[in-house]
Structures are given as C-alpha cells and as structure tokens.
N, C-alpha and C positions, 0 to 999 in steps of 0.2 A: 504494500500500500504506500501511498507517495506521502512523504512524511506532511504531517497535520501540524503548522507553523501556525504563530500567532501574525494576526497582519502586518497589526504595526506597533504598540501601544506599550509599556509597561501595565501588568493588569491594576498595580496599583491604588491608581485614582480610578478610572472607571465612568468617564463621561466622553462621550462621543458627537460628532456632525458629522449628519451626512452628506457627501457631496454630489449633486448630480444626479441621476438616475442610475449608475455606476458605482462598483463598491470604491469609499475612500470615507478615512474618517482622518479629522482634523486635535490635534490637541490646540486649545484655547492660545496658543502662545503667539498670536500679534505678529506673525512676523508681516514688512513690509510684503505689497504686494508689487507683482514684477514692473509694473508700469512707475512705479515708484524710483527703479535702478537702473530700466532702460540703456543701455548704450545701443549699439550699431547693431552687435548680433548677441545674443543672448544663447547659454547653453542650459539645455535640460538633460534629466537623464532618462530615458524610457523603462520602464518596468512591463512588465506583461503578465498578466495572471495565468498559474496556475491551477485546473480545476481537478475536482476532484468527485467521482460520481456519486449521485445521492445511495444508489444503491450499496457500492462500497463501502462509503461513510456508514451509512444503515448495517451492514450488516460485521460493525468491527466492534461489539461488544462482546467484553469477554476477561477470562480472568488471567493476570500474568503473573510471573514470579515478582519480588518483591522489589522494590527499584528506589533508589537514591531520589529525594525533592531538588529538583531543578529551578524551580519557581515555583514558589507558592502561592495557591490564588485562596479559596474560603475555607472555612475550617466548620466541622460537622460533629456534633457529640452527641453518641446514641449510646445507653449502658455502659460499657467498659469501649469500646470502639472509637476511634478519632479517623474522620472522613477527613480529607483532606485533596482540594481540590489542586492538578496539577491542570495551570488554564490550557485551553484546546488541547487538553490531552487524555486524562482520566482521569480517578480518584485514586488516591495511595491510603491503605487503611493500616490503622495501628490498634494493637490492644495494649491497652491501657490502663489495666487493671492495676499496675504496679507505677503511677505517674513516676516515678523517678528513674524507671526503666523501661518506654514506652518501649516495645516490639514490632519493629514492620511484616507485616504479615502477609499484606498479597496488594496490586496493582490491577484495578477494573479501567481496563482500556475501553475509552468513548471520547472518542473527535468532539471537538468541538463544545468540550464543556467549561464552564466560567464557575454554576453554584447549582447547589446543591438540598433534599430537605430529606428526613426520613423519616418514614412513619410505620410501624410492627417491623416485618421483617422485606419491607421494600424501600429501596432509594432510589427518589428523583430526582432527575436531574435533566438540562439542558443540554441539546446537541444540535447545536448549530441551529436550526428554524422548527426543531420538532423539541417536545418531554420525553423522555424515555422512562418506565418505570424496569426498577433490576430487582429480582429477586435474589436478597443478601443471606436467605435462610440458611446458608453455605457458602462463607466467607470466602473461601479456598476458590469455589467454583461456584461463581455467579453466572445468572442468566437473563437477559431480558425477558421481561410478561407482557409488556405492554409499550404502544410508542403511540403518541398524540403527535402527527403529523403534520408540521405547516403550525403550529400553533405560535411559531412568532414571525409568521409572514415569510416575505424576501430577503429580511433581516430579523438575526437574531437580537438581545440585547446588547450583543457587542459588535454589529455592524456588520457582518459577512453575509456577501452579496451572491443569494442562490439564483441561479441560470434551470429553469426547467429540465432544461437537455443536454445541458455540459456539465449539473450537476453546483457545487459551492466553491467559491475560491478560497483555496487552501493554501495559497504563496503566490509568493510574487518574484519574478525572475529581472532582474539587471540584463537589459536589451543592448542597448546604445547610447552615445550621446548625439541627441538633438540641437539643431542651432537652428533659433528663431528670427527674425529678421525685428526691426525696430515696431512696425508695424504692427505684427504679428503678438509682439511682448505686448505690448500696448493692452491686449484684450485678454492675456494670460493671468492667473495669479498662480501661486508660492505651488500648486498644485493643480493639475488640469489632466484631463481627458482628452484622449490622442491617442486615436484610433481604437483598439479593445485595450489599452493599457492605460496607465497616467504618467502622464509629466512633472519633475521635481526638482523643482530649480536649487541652486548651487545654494542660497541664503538657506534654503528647506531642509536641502538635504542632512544636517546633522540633526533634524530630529525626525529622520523618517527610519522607519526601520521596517525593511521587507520583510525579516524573519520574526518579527515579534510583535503582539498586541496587547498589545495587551489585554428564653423568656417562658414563665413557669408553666403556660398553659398549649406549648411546642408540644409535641411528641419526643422531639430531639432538642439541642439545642446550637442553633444558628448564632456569626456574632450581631453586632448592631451593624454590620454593612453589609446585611443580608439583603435580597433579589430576588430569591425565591422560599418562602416559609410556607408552614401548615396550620391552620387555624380552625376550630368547629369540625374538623375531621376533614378540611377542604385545605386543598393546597392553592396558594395563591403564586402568581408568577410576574413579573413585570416585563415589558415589552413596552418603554416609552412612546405612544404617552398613555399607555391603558395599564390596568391590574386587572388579571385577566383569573378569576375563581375558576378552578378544576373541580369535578367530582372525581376524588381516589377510592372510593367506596370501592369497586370494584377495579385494580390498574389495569388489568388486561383490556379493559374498554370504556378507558379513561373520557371524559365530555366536559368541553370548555361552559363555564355557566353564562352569563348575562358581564360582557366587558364592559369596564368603566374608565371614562376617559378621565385625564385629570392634568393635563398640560404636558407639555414638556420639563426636560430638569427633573423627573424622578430620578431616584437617588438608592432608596433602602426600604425595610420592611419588618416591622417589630407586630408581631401579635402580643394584643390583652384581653384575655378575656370574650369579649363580644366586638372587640374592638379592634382594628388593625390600623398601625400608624404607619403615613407612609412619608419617609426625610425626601426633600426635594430642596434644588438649589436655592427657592427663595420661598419656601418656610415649608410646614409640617402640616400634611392631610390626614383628618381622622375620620374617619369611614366605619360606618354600624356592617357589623358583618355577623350579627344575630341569625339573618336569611342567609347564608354564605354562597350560595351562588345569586343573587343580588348583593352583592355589596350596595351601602348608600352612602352618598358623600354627610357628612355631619357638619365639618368645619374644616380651616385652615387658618392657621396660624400664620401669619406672615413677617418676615425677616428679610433682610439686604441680601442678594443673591449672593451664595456660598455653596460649600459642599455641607452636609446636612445630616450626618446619624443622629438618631433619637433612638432612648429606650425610655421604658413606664415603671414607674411603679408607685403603685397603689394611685394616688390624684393627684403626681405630680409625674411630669415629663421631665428628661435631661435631653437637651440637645447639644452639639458643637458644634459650632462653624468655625471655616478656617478657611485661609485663604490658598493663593494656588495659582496656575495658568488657567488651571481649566476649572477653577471655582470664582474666578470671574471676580476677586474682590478682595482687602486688604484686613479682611476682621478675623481674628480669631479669639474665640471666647466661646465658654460653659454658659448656657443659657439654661434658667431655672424655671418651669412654668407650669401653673394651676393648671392643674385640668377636671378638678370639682364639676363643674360647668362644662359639659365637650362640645358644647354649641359654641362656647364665650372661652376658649382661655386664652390667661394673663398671664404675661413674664414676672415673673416674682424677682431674680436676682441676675446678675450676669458677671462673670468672671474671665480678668484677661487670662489669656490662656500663649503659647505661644504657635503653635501647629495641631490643634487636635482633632485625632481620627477617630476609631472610635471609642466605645466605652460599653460600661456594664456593672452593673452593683448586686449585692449579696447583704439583704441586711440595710445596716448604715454604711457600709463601705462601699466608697465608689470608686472604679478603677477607671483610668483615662489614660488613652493612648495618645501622645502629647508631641508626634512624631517625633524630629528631630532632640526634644528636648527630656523623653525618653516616657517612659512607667511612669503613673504615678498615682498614688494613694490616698485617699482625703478619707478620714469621719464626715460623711455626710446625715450625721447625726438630728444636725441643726442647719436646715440651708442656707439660713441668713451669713450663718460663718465657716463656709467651705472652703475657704480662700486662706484661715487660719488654723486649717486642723490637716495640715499633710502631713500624713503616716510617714510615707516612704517616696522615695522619687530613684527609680534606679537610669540611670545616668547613661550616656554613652554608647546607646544604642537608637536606634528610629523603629518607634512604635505604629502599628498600624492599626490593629483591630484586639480583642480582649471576650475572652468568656469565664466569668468565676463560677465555679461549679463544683459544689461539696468541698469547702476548704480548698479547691484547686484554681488557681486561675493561670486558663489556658492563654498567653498573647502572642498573638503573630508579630515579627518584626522582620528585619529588612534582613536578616541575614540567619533567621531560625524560629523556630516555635519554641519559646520555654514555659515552663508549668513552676508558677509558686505556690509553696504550701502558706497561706495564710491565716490556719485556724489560731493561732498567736500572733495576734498584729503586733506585738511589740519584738517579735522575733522572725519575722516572714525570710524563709528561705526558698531561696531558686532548688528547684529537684532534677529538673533536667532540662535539654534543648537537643533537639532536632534540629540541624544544620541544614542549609539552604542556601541557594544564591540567585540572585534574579541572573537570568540570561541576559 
C-alpha cells in the first residue's frame, strides 16, 4: 500500500482552510501574497498529488505488531488501555495497568485517522471521509464491524480531498520548478492550483510540508481537544461546520442523526451530562443533547477569536485561549465561567496564562497545559484565587493536552506522554513517559 502521509500540517494545532475546490489547506500564518514581491519572473515549485484508492484505504484495517510513537496525535483511556492516536496512520494501544510501566501491546492500522472515542468493546474512529467502528474485544486481533461511509463528505476534519474514482490524496510529490511571468504572479498567491497539483512559492515554501499534516459521563475518556466523543450512548463527531450525532447502538449499521450547523472555527468537544460543549475559535456552544440525535443549540458564549478547549464541571466551565498563527489572536488566559444558567452564562474570573492548550481537573485540582511554559497545577478550590494557589509547575517541557484519571494524570507533550501520580499533591511524582517525536 503506498505509504499514508500527513498533507501538510503539524497535527498539533489543528485548524485548517480550505483552498479552492482542490485539496490545500493553509496554516493562518500571513505570509505576503505573490503580487506583493512580484519581480520579472517568479519561481514556484509544483507538487502533484498522490492518490490512493478508497477501496484500498477501506480495506487496511487491521492488527500489527507493536510499533515505536512517531507523532502523536489524541490520547484515549478505556479501563487499563491507553489509545493512542498515530495521525493518518493508526492507533498504538498500551496496557496500562501498571502507569509506571505502560506496555505496548499491539498497533490497529487505519489511514487516515486524527481521533478517536470508545464505547464497550468497540473503537471509533475517523478515516479519512468515513467512521469506522473496530471490534477491540481482542486486543491482539482486531476487526472492523462497521464503517459509516462518506460521513464527513469530500473532506474529512482534517482537509483531504477525496476524488470518486482516483480514490483520497495521500501525498504529494515534488514535480518541478515553475517560472511565472510578472503578469501571471500578479493573480497568484503564496499557494495556487496549477493544473491537478499546486503551486508554492519560495516565501511559502518553509512552511509547506508535503509529507506531513498535520469527562465523567464518557464511556472512555477523551482529553479537552477532543473531535470526536460519546455522549447518551451516541457518538458525536465534528466535521466543521456541523456536529454531526451517530446512532452506535448497533456499529455494524451505524446512522448519522439530525446534523447541526454551528459556524465555522469549531474546535473541541466535552460531554456533560445532557449537555455537550463545543470550544470554537470565538467562544463556546452549548447544545441540549437530552434527544441525542437532535442535538439543540442552547447558547454561546462568546470571546475574541482564539483556539478554544473547554471542560465542565458541575456549573462552572474552564476555558483557554491562546494565541497562535492559526488562532488568529494575541490572548492567552484561563477563563472562568457560570454556567448555572446554560441559556445566560457569565465569565466569573480570567487568568493570564502564557500558551494554554489544554486542561482537565479531578476534584479541586486543575491541571493546564500551559505549552511552552510547561504543566501546571492550581487548587482550584476557590476560583476567585487560582492565580494564587499553584501546586506545581513542571518546567521545561511544551505541554499540549492532559487527562487526570484515578490519581493519574495522563499529558501529552511535544516530545512524550508522561503519567503523574498525584494522589499526594504535596508530593506528585512523574511514573513514566512514552517517548515521541513529531516528524
């Protein structure tokens, strides 16, 4: 099978544009456009997609021996198990009974997936424009039961552009270099469509990359930059700009419910209760999903456009926004907000913060992924004073996403997954790390 590349992207951040009617997505980063640096002749470089057939893609689910994390994309916690998404490639599972010496156990190969949810003994997940349901009943040797076809269109939520009859572009090939004439450049920008391939001018090109793109009433548990969760027994899934309720009652013949539109700029997806909250670049949708295949919109919360996780607990929300290329905005801070009232809520507190991704609490403790400026700890005991009660801050690494789970808290970072034992805050030790490195 022709190997299954990410387009372009670090899976990292996780916001896309699309460009044209053709696969291309953009990260946010401003660069000038060509009619901006014009000279006489201008050089592009061509790329050419390669595809890859749906059927093939379709039919490479399956269970491998156990494989080194190359890039980690979301993180899945079911009983002793740790899912663990390798993006466009598969899931890597750990047992994890003993956190301080997680076990790799076995590699479920599936193209084209980003996240992931699980509910009994099946895992879903995203492949490329379809749901795949796996039957995990047999770690060792998994099976597909079920596959919901086409359920995120032409694109999936990470932008790959499926062709009917050539099947999904799976890489992109270094062509040639193109020279534009002044005219020509004039009508070009940083990225352009040229012929079946795109164009990628010299300013572009260092951030194009052909080979790469990048809660108590769960079944399992997702972190706060989750994309696809389970809720009321329904699995919900995002496909900007809709959240799109599945029936899993039965997986083998899974059924899309009533989609709901909700703009562009989604982001995440926290289930509460009857409630599902969904993080979007400029602020936070809460949606009654009592009927779970009607969802109904309730409210939004709104904020300056940013990047956006939110978790709940009990009638208060925690958000974070942070700024970015591709969050469009210079704020980062801990936002604290009522949600008594899910018609009406109010920000109670907000806190500078300096990069935060995501988070997750247990109790009064709240953990924040604070990227660059690493882990970090609060007594969120008393919100008014969160800003004064940090536990712990561990330093020196870039944090990304976080899940505390039985005195464990599981966090993704830029360079491994470690697990801290926290049942003594005044003594929280690291148990171990899973090495990683992004490609």
């Amino acid at each position: 099978m022709k190997k299954i590349t990410k387009l372009f992207f670090k899976i990292e951040i996780g916001l896309y544009i699309l460009i044209y009617s053709v696969i291309l997505i953009l990260l946010g980063v401003g660069l000038p456009a060509c009619s901006d640096t014009c000279e006489t002749e201008y050089s592009y470089t061509y790329y050419e997609p390669v595809y890859t057939s749906l059927d093939e893609i379709r039919a490479s689910v399956n269970s491998e021996a156990p494989q080194e994390i190359n890039t980690m994309g979301k993180l899945y916690i079911k009983g002793k198990y740790l899912f663990i998404t390798e993006p466009n490639k598969g899931v890597h599972v750990y047992d994890n009974s003993n956190p301080a010496a997680p076990i790799n156990l076995t590699f479920i190969s599936l193209p084209g997936t980003f996240d992931m949810a699980v509910n009994g003994n099946t895992l879903f997940a995203d492949s490329y424009m379809d749901l795949v349901a796996i039957d995990i009943s047999n770690i060792q040797e998994v099976k597909e039961i079920g596959r919901l076809e086409n359920l995120y269109g032409d694109y999936n939520s990470y932008g790959y552009y499926v062709d009917a009859a050539m099947g999904v572009v799976t890489d992109w090939v270094e062509m040639e270099t193109v020279t534009v004439s002044e005219s020509e450049c004039a009508t070009m920008t940083n990225y352009s469509v040229h012929r079946a391939g795109i164009l990628v001018n010299e300013a572009a090109s260092a951030s194009f990359d052909a080979a790469s793109a990048v809660a108590p009433n769960n079944p399992g548990m997702g972190g706060s930059m989750a994309r696809i969760t389970i809720a009321q027994n329904t699995l919900f899934a995002m496909s900007v700009p809709e959240i799109i309720p599945v029936n899993i009652n039965s997986p083998a013949s899974m059924a899309e419910g009533n989609r709901l539109n909700l703009g562009w700029g989604l982001e995440t997806l926290f289930p509460n209760n009857t409630n599902l909250f969904v993080g979007a670049n400029d602020g936070m949708h809460i949606l009654d999903v009592a009927q779970p295949l009607s969802p109904q919109h309730v409210s939004t919360y709104q904020h300056i456009n940013s990047c956006d996780p939110v978790i709940v607990d009990g009638d208060i929300a925690y958000v974070t926004l942070r700024s970015g290329m591709e969050c469009q905005n210079f704020t980062n801070q801990l936002e604290v907000i009522d949600i008594s009232d899910l018609t009406n809520p109010q920000q109670l507190y907000v806190y500078e913060m300096s990069n935060p991704h995501g988070l997750g609490k247990d109790g009064n403790t709240l953990f924040i992924c604070d990227g660059d400026a690493g882990l970090k700890i609060f007594d969120a005991s008393d919100n008014a004073t969160i800003d004064q009660n940090l536990i712990k801050n561990y330093k020196d690494l870039f944090a990304f996403d976080i899940i505390p789970y039985d005195n464990t808290a599981l966090m993704i970072a830029q360079d491994g997954l470690y697990q801290y034992d926290y049942s003594d805050l005044n003594d929280i030790k690291c148990l171990s790390k899973i090495s990683f490195t992004y490609e």
